[in-house]
C-alpha positions in Angstrom: 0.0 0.0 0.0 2.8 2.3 0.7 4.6 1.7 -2.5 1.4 2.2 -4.7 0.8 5.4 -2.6 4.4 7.0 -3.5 4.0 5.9 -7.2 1.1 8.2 -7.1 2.4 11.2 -5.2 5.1 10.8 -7.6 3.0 10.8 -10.5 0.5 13.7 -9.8 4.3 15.5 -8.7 5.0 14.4 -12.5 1.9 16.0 -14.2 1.9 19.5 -12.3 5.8 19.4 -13.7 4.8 18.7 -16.8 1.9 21.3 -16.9 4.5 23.7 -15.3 7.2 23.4 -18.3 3.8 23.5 -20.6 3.1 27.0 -19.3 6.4 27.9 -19.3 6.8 27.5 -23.0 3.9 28.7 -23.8 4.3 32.0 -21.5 8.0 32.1 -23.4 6.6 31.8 -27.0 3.9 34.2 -26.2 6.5 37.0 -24.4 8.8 36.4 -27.4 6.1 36.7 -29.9 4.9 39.9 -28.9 8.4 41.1 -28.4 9.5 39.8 -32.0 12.0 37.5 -30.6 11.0 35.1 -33.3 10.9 36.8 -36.2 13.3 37.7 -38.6 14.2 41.2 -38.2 17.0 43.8 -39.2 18.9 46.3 -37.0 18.4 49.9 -37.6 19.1 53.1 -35.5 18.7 56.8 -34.8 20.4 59.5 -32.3 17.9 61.8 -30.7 19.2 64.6 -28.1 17.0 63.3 -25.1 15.5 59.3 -25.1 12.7 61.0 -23.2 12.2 58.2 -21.1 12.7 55.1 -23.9 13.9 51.9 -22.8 14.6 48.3 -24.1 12.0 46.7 -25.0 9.9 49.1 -26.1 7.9 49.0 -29.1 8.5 50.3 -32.4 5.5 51.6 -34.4 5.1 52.1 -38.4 1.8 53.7 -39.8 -0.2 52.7 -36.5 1.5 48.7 -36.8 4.0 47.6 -34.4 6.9 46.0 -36.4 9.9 46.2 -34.1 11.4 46.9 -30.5 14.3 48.9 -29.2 17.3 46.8 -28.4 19.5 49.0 -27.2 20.3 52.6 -25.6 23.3 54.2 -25.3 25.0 57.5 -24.7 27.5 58.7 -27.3 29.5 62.0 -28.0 27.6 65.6 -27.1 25.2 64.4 -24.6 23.5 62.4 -27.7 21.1 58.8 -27.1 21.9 56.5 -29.8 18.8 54.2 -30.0 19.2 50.4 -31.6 16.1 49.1 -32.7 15.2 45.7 -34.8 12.0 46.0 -37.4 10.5 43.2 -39.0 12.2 41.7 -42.3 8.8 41.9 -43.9 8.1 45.6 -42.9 11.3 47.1 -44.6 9.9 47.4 -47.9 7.7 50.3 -47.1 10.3 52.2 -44.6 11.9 54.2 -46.8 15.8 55.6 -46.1 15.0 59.5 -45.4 12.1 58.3 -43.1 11.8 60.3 -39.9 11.9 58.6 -36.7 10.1 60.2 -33.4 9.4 59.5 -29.8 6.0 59.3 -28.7 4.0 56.9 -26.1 1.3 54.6 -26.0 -1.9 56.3 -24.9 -1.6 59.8 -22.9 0.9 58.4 -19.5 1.5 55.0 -21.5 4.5 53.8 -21.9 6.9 55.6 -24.4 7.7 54.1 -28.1 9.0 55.2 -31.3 7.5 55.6 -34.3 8.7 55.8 -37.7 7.2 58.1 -40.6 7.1 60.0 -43.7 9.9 58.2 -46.4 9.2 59.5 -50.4 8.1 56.6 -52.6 11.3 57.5 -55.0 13.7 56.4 -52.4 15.3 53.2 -51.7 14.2 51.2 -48.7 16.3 50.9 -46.0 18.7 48.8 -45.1 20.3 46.7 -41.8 22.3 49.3 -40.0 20.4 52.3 -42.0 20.9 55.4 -39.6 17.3 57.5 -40.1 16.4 61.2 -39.3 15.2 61.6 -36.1 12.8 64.8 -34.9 12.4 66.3 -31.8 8.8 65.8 -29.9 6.9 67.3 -27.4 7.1 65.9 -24.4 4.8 65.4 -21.5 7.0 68.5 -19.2 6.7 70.7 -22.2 3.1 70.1 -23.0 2.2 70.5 -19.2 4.1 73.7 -19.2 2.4 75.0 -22.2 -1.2 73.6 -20.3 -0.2 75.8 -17.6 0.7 79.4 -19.7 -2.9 78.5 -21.7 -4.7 78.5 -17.9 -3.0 81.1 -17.0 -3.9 82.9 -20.2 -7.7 81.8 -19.8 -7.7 83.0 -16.4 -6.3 86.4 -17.5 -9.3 86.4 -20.2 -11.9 85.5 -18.1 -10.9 88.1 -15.4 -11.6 90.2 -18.8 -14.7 89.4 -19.4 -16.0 89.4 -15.5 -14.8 93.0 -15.8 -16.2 94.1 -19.2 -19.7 92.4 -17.7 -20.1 94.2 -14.8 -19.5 98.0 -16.8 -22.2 96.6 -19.2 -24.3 95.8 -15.7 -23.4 99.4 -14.5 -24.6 101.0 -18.1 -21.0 101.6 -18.9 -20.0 102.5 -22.7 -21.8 102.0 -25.7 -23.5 98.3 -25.0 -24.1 98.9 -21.6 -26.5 102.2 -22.5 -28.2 100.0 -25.3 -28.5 97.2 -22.4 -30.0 100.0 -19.5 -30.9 102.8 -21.1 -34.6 102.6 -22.4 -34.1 106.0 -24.4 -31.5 104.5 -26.0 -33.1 100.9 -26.8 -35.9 103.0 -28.5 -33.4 104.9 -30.7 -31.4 101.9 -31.7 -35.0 99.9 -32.4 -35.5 103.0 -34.6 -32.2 102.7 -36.2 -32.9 98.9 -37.0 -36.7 99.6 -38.4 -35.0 102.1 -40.8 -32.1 99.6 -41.7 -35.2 97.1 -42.3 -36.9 99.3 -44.1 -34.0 100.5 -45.9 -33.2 96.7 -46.9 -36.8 96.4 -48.5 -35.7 99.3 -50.4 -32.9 97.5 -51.4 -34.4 94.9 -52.4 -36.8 96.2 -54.4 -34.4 98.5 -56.5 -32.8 95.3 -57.3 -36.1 93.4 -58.4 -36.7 96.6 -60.6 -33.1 96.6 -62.0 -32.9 92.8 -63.0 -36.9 93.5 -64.7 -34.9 96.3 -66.5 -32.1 94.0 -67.4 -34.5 91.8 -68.6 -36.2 94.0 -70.7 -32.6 95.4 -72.2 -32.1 91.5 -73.0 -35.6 90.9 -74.5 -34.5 90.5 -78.6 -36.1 92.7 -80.9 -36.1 95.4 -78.3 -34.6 99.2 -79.7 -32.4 98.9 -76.1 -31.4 95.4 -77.1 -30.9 96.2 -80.8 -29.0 99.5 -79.2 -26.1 97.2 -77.4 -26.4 93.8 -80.3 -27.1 95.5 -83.6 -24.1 96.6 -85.0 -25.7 98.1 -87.9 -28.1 99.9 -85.6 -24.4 101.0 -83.4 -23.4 102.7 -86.4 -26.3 104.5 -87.2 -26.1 106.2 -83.6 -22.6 107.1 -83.9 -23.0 108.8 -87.4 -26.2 110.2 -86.5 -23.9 111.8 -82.7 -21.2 112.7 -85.6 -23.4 115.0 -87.4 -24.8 116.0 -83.8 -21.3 117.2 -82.7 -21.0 118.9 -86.6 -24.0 121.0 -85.7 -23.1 121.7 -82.5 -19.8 122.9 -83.7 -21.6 124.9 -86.3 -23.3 126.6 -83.3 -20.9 127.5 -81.8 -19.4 129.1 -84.3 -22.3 130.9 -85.5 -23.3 132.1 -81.4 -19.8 133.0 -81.7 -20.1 135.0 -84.7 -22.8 136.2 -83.3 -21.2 137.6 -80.1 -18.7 139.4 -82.4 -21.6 141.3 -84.2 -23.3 142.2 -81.3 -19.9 143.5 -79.9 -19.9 145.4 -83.2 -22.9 146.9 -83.2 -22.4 147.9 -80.0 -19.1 150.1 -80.9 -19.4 153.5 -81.9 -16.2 152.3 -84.8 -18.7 151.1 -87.8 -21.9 152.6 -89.4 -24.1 150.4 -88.0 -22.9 150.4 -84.1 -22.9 154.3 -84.7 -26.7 154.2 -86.2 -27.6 152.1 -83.2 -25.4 153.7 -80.4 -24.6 157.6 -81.3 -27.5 159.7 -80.4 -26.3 162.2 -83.2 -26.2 160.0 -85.6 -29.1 158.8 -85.2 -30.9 162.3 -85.7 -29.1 162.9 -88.4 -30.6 159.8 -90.2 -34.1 160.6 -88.9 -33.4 164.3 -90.8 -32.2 162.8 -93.8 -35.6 160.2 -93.6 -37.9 163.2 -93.1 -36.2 165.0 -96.3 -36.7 162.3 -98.1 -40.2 161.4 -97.3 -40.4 165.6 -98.2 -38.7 165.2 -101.6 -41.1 162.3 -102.6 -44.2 164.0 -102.0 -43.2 167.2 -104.1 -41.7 164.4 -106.7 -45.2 163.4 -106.7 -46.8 166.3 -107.3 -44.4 167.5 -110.0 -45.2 164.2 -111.7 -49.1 165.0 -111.4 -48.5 168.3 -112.8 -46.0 166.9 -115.5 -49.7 164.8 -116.2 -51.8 167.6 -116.7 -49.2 169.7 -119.0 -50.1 169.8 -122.9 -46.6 168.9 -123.7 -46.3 165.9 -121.9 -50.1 164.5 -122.0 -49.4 162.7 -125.2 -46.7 160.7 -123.5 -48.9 159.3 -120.9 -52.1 158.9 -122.6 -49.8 156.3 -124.9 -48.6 154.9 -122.1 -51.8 154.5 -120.2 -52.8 152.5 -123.8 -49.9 150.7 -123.6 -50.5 149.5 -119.7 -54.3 148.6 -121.1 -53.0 146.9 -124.3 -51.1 144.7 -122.6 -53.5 143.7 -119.8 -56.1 142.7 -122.2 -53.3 140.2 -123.5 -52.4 138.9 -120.3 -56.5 138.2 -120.3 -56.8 136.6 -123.2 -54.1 134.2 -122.2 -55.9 133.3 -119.2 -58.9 132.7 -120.7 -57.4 130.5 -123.3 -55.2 128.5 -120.3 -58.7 127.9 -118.1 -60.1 126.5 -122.0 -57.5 123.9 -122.4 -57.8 122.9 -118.6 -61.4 122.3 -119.2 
């Protein structure tokens, strides 16, 4: 009974061994998988000023996917962290040899990794022991510091606006006498009915301009055939060519016109002197008077000339003649209304 009693202590001993190294393995295939331990990989590295809080081990990301870890940091010449990192085999066809590498971390206080970016499609891929571009990031001190100038900032603002809220409260400026000041709330609703109404002005101008345009567009028009036909085009322009002639030819007749009536108004010429000198114009109405004088007795002389034997003979012919000659003119007529009957 003993001995069947130590063969089974010594079995169950040798299961929970077994199961032991079982989870071992596993637990070691499953570390080394997710740390790429068996994978094929190549060696590449980069030199930042500051590993910002990097270590062995830590992952190494590509477009969002984790193809590597970090193997090594070390310090070299100029305070500078040389960081050794191994990337999948299979991932080095897209990382390209000016790629840019950066530090970042997994989630917001997760641990830090680095990631690789950028690379131009022209450029060869890299290769094992490629050295790659690193750039600077922001790290959690800085973007805490910069946190802390944007609060204080805010504060500083809303300090600001507490102020500026209480001189509106207070009817203080402009706002705060539209906000409190009924007078002035009645003034500014009058200013915004006129602006209104002003707008529907607007608006209706506009309506009546496009109708207008409409109508300039509407073919067969005289305003339509105004701005299309060119015939029409030159028509107007002779027709504003011969306008301008005239207009011309006005001028220069008003200005004629001016120098006449400067004339005539100078005592230099006869007829500024008939129109302006006193004197001479006496001496014309004289001289009409004598004449008018001299025709009357011309008149009379003639009448007696009439009545005088010797010359009675002469003007009895000629009275005969005058008579003669309107019977002719007569019989003419008479004939002309016969042949238009």
């Amino acid at each position: 009974m003993a001995k069947n009693s130590d063969n089974k202590k010594a079995v169950i001993v040798g299961l929970f061994t077994l199961i032991g190294i079982t989870v071992l393995v596993v637990a070691i295939f499953v570390l080394g998988g997710n740390q790429k331990r068996f994978t094929k990989t190549i060696g590449l590295k980069t030199i930042f000023d500051n590993a910002g809080g990097l270590k062995a081990g830590n992952n190494v990301f590509f477009s969002g996917v984790k193809i590597g870890t970090i193997k090594n940091i070390k310090l070299i010449e100029n305070s500078h962290v040389e960081i050794d990192f191994n990337v999948e085999e299979k991932s080095r066809d897209y990382i390209r040899k000016d790629a840019e590498v950066r530090i970042s971390s997994e989630g917001f206080i997760g641990s830090k990794i680095i990631v690789i970016q950028g690379g131009s499609s022209g450029v060869a891929v890299v290769e094992a022991g490629d050295l790659l571009q690193s750039v600077k990031s922001v790290d959690t001190e800085e973007m805490m510091a910069t946190l802390q100038v944007n609060n204080q900032n805010l504060v500083a603002i809303t300090n600001d606006v507490k102020k500026l809220s209480e001189k509106i409260a207070n009817g203080e400026g402009t706002i705060g006498a539209v906000l409190t000041d009924s007078l002035m709330a009645v003034q500014v609703k009058s200013i915004m009915s006129s602006l209104t109404q002003t707008a529907a002005n607007t608006s209706r101008v506009s309506s009546a301009l496009n109708a207008f345009t409409n109508k300039l567009n509407t073919e067969g028009s005289l305003a339509n055939e105004i701005l299309t036909d060119t015939t029409v085009y030159n028509s107007l322009r002779n027709s504003a060519a011969q306008l301008q002639g005239i207009t011309q030819t006005a001028s220069a007749l008003t200005e004629n016109l001016n120098k006449a009536t400067l004339k005539m108004n100078s005592n230099d010429n006869t007829l500024g002197a008939l129109l302006n000198d006193q004197e001479m114009a006496s001496k014309m109405k004289q001289t009409m008077f004598n004449l008018e004088e001299s025709t009357d007795k011309l008149n009379q002389n003639m009448e007696a000339l009439q009545h005088n034997f010797l010359f009675r003979g002469f003007f009895k012919k000629q009275a005969k003649q005058k008579a003669k000659e309107a019977e002719q003119k007569a019989k003419e007529a008479e004939a002309a209304a016969e042949e238009n009957k």
